[in-house]
C-alpha positions in Angstrom: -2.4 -57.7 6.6 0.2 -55.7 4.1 -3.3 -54.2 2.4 -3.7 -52.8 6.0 -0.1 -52.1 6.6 0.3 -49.8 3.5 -2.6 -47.5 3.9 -2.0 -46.9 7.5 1.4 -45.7 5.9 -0.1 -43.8 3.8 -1.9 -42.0 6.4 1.4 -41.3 8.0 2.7 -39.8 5.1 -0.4 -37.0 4.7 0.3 -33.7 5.3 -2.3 -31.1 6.1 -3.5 -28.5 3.1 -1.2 -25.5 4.4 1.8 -27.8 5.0 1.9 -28.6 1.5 1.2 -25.4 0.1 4.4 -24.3 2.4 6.2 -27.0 0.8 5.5 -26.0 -2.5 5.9 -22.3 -1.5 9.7 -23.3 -0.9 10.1 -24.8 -4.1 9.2 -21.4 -5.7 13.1 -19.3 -5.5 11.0 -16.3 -7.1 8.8 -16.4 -3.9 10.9 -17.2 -1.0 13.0 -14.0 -2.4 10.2 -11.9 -2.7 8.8 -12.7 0.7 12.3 -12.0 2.1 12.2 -8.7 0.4 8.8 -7.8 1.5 9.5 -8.8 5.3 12.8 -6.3 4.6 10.2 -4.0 4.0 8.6 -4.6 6.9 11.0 -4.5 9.2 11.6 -1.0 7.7 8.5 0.2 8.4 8.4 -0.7 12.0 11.7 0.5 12.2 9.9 3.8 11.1 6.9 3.4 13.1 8.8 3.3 16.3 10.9 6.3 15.1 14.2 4.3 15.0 15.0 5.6 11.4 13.3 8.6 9.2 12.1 10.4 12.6 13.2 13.5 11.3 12.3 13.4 7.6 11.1 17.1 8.0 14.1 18.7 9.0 15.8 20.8 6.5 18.8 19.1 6.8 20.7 20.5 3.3 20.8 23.2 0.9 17.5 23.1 -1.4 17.6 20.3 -3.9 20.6 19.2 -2.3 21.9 16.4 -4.7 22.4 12.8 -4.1 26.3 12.1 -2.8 27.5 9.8 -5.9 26.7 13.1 -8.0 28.4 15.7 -5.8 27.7 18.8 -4.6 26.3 21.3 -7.5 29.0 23.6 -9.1 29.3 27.2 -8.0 28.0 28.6 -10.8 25.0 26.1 -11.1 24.8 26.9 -7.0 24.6 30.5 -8.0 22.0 30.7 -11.1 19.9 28.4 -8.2 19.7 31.4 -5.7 19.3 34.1 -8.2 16.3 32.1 -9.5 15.3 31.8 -5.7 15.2 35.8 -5.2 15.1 38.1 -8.4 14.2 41.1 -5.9 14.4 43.7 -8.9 11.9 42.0 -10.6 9.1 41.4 -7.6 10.1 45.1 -7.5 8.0 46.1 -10.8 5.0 43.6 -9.6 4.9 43.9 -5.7 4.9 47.3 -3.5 6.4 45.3 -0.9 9.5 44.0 -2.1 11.7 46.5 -1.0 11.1 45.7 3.0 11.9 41.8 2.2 15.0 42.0 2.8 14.8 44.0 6.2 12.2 41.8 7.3 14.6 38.6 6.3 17.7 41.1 8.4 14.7 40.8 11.1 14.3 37.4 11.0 17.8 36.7 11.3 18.1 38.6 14.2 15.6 36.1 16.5 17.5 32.8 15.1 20.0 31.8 17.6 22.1 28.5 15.8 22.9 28.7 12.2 23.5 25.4 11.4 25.5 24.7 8.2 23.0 22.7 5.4 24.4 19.8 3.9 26.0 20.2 0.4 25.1 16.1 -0.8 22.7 13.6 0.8 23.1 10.3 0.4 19.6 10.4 -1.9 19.5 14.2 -2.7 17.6 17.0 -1.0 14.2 18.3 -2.0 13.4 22.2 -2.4 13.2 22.7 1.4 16.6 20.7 1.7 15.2 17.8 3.5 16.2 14.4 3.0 14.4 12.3 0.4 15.5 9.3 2.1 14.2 10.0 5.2 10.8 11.3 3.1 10.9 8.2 1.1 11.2 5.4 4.1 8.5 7.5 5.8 6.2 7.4 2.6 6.5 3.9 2.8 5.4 3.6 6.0 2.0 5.4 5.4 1.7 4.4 1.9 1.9 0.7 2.8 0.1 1.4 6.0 -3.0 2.4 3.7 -3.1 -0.2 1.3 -3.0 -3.2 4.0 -5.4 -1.7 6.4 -7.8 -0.5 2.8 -7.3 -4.3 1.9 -8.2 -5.6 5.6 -11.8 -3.2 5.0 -12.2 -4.7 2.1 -11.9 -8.3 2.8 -13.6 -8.2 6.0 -16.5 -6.0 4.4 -16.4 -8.7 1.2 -15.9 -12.0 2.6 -19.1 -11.1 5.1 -21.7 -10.0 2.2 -20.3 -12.8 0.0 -20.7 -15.8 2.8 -24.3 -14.0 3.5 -25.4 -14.3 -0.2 -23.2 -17.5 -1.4 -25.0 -19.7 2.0 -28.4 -18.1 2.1 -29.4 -17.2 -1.3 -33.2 -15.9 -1.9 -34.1 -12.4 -0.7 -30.8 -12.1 1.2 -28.9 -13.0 -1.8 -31.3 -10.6 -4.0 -30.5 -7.8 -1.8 -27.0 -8.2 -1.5 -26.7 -8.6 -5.3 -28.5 -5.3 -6.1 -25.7 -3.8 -3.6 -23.1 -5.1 -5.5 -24.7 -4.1 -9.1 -24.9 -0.6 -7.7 -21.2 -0.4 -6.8 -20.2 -2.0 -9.8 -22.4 0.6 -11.9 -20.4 3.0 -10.7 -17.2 3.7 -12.2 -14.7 3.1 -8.9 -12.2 6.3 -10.1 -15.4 8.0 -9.9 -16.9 6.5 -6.9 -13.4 7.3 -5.1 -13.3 10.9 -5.5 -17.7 11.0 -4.7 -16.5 9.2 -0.9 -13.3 11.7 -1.1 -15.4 14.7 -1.8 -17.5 13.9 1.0 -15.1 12.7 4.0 -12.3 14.9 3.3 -8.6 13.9 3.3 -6.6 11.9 6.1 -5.1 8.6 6.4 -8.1 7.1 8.0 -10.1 8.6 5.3 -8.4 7.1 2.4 -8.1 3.7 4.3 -12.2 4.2 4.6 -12.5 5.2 0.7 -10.7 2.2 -0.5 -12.0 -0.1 1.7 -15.6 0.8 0.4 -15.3 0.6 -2.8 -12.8 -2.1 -3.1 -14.9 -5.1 -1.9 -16.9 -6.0 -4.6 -14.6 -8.2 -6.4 -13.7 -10.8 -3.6 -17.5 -11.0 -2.5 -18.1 -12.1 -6.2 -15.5 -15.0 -5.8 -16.6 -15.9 -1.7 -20.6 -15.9 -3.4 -19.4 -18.4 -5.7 -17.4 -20.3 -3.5 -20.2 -20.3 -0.6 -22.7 -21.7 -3.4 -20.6 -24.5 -4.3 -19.6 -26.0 -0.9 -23.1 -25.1 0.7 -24.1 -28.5 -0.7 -21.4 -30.2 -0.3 -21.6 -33.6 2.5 -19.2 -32.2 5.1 -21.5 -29.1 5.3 -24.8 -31.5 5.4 -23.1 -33.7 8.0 -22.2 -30.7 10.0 -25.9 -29.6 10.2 -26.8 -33.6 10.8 -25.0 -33.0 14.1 -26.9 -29.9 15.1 -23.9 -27.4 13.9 -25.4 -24.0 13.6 -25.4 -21.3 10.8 -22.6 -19.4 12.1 -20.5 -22.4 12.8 -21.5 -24.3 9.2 -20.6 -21.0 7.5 -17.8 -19.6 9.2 -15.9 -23.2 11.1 -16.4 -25.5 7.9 -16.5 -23.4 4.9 -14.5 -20.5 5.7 -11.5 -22.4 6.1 -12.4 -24.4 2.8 -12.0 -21.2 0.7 -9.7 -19.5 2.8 -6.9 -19.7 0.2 -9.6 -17.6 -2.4 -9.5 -15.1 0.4 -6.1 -14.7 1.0 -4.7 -14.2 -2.9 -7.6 -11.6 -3.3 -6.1 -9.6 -0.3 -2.5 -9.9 -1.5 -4.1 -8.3 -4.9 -5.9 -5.7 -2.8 -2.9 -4.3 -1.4 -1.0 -4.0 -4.7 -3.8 -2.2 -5.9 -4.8 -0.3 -2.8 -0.9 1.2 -2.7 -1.3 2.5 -6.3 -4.5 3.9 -5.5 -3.5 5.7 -2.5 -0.5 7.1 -5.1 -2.9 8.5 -7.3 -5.5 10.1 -4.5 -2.5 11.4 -3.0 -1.1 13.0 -6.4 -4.6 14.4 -7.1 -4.4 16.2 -3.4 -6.9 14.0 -2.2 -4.8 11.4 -0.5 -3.2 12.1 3.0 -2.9 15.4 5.0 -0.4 17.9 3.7 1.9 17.1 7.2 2.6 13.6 6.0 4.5 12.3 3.5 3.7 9.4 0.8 4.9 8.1 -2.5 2.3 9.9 -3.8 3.1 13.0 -2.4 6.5 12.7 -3.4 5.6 12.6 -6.8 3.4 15.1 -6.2 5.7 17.2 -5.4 8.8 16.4 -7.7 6.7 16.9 -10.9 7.6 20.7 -10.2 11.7 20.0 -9.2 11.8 17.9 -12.4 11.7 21.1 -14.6 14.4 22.1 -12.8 16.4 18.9 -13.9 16.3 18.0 -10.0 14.5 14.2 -10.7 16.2 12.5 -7.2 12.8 12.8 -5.7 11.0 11.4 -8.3 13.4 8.4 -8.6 13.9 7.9 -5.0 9.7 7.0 -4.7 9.5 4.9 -7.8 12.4 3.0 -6.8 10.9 2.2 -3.5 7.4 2.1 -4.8 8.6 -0.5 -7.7 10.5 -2.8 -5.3 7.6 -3.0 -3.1 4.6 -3.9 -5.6 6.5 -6.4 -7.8 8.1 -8.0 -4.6 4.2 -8.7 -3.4 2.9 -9.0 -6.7 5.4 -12.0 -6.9 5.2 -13.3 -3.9 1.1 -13.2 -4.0 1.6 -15.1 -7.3 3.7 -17.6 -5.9 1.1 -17.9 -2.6 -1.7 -18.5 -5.4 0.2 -21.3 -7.2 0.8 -22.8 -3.8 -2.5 -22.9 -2.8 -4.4 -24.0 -5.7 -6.1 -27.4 -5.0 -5.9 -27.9 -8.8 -2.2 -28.6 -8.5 -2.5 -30.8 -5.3 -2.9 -33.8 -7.5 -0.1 -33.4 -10.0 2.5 -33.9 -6.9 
């Protein structure tokens, strides 16, 4: 009777898989902060989606290469070597025929622009050489640069975690097949395979997403293959198809959920990787469109104010650019810890 009494107890006190790896999530102070900063930067990016902040990140808002407000405005003289660099009209004099009507065309100009709104002196993270706000530029980058890599990640799960199930359940000519697909991608050097698949689609955000997602998947259908193979055999699949439980159910309503937890670390490193991908297309001019911004095209362009001694820009996207990736690159380390069966038993 107490033989009885205890292990119906102990059935009380189970908990299900997730529920204990978001017990032992909790435990982790490195993780809970890093989601917290990661949902921060989420709530950013809707913010910025729905136009509630950044909206006008290409308005030229201050004087070019306006610097941040705990520096101060620039001296007078500084101010003054800035716009003599800007037009040195005796010298374009020597080179270009036309340089003596610039300035009646600018007289011109000035003639058909009704408000002349004072530019800004300081902004709160500096200007860059149009005199926009690299705040504004750099909570908008996020947006699309984060945008990318989860959307290139979600390709490339979806794209791997199909081909891998296919090959890992069914093996023989499918799994052949599939296999030579995945030796020809991995053949490949990806940097070059990237710029092949930018070369031919061109540039846009729903181009890179498309680039990265088809060259990204090969490593999580390597680790869903395996994982397939090894619970294919198992006796809850077998007893599954003792019951008449299809293929697609066997596959996708017993296994899947089985090595979900595979799945879902390879994603979070996706999108770490993905982001600093879309950074270096981007940088190369083969990332997004030349209307939008990104961290990449950020850096991009302050590689050219940093001569100048103007490196705001340049700080302003690695700071948010480094906050992001280690937060998830934490917090997907903490979600693997949490969900590895291995340390189920040492509870």
């Amino acid at each position: 009777m107490s033989g009885a009494v205890v292990a119906a107890s102990a059935i009380e006190r189970s908990e299900g898989v997730w529920h204990a790896a978001a017990r032992r999530f909790r435990r982790d102070r490195v993780g809970v902060v890093s989601l917290l900063l990661v949902l921060g930067f989420v709530l950013l990016i809707m913010a910025s989606a729905l136009s509630l902040v950044a909206s006008g990140w290409q308005q030229e808002i201050g004087v070019p290469n306006a610097r941040p407000t705990f520096m101060g405005p620039a001296p007078a003289a500084q101010q003054a070597a800035v716009d003599t660099a800007r037009g040195p009209m005796a010298d374009l004099a020597a080179v270009d025929p036309l340089a003596p009507r610039y300035a009646e065309w600018a007289e011109r100009a000035r003639q058909y622009k009704t408000v002349d709104e004072p530019r800004a002196q300081t902004l709160p993270l500096g200007g860059d050489r149009l005199g926009r706000d690299v705040l504004a530029k750099a909570i908008k980058g996020t947006e699309i640069s984060v945008f990318v890599g989860v959307m290139a990640a979600v390709t490339a799960t979806l794209i791997g975690t199909l081909l891998g199930a296919l090959s890992g359940f069914f093996g023989g000519k499918v799994g052949d097949f599939l296999e030579w697909l995945y030796n020809v991608f991995e053949a490949i050097p990806g940097i070059l395979l990237i710029f092949a698949f930018a070369a031919v689609f061109g540039r846009g955000i729903g181009t890179v997403v498309l680039i990265l997602g088809l060259t990204g998947w090969t490593g999580l259908y390597r680790q869903v293959r395996a994982e397939f193979m090894k619970h294919r055999s198992r006796e809850y699949v077998r007893a599954a198809e003792a019951i008449g439980a299809s293929l697609t159910s066997r596959m996708f309503r017993h296994i899947l959920p089985n090595v979900s937890h595979v799945i879902l670390v390879r994603m979070g490193l996706l999108v770490v990787g993905f982001i600093k991908a879309e950074v270096i297309l981007s940088y190369l001019g083969l990332g997004v469109p030349i209307d939008q911004v990104s961290w990449g095209t950020m850096l991009a362009e302050a590689q050219s104010e940093l001569i100048l001694g103007h490196w705001w820009q340049l700080g302003a996207a690695t700071l948010f650019m480094a906050m992001f990736v280690t937060a998830f690159s934490l917090m997907t380390d903490a979600l693997r810890d949490a969900l590895d069966p291995k340390l189920r038993g040492l509870e």
